[in-house]
C-alpha positions, 0 to 999 in steps of 0.5 A: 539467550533471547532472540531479538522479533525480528529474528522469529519473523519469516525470511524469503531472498529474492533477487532484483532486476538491475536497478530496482535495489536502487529505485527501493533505497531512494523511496526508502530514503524519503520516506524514512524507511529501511529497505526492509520496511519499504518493501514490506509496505509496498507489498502490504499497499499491493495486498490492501489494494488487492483485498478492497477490489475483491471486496468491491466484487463480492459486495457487487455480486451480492446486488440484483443484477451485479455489475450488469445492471449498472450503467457505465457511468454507474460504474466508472463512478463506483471504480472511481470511488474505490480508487480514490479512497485507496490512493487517499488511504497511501498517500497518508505520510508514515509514522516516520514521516509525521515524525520528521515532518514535526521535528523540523524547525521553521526556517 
């Protein structure tokens, strides 16, 4: 018998604080998730995040000078940037949200 993906993934328990299993299914709920999924996508959105930033050090470190020869403003002005193409890329809706979003009829 063949087993189903989802059953050759890994597994990891994990314990909540109280109210957090709530905060999860409430985002999962709008977004058209299962909880599995949102968490999932948190944890992929932290790790994104995560890679771009250590992206945008690596890239800066290559530079004469690094991050010292900027001015302040130079660089708020690249962490602006950085951030702001991050939130750009979440605030995308999901595959299931475009869906839901274009099977609901004008009222």
């Amino acid at each position: 018998m063949s087993k189903f993906p989802s059953q050759e993934m890994d597994r990891f328990n994990v314990r909540l604080p109280a109210g957090m299993r709530d905060a999860i299914a409430e985002r999962a709920k709008a977004n058209g998730r299962s909880m599995n999924s949102e968490i999932v996508q948190i944890l992929e959105d932290r790790l994104t995040t995560e890679r771009q930033l250590e992206d945008f050090i690596i890239d800066d470190a290559k530079r004469p000078g690094g991050v010292d020869s900027l001015s302040k403003n130079e660089l708020e002005e690249m962490m602006e940037r950085v951030v702001r193409k991050t939130l750009s890329e979440f605030a995308q809706p999901s595959i299931t949200q475009r869906d839901n979003i274009k099977s609901k009829k004008p009222t």
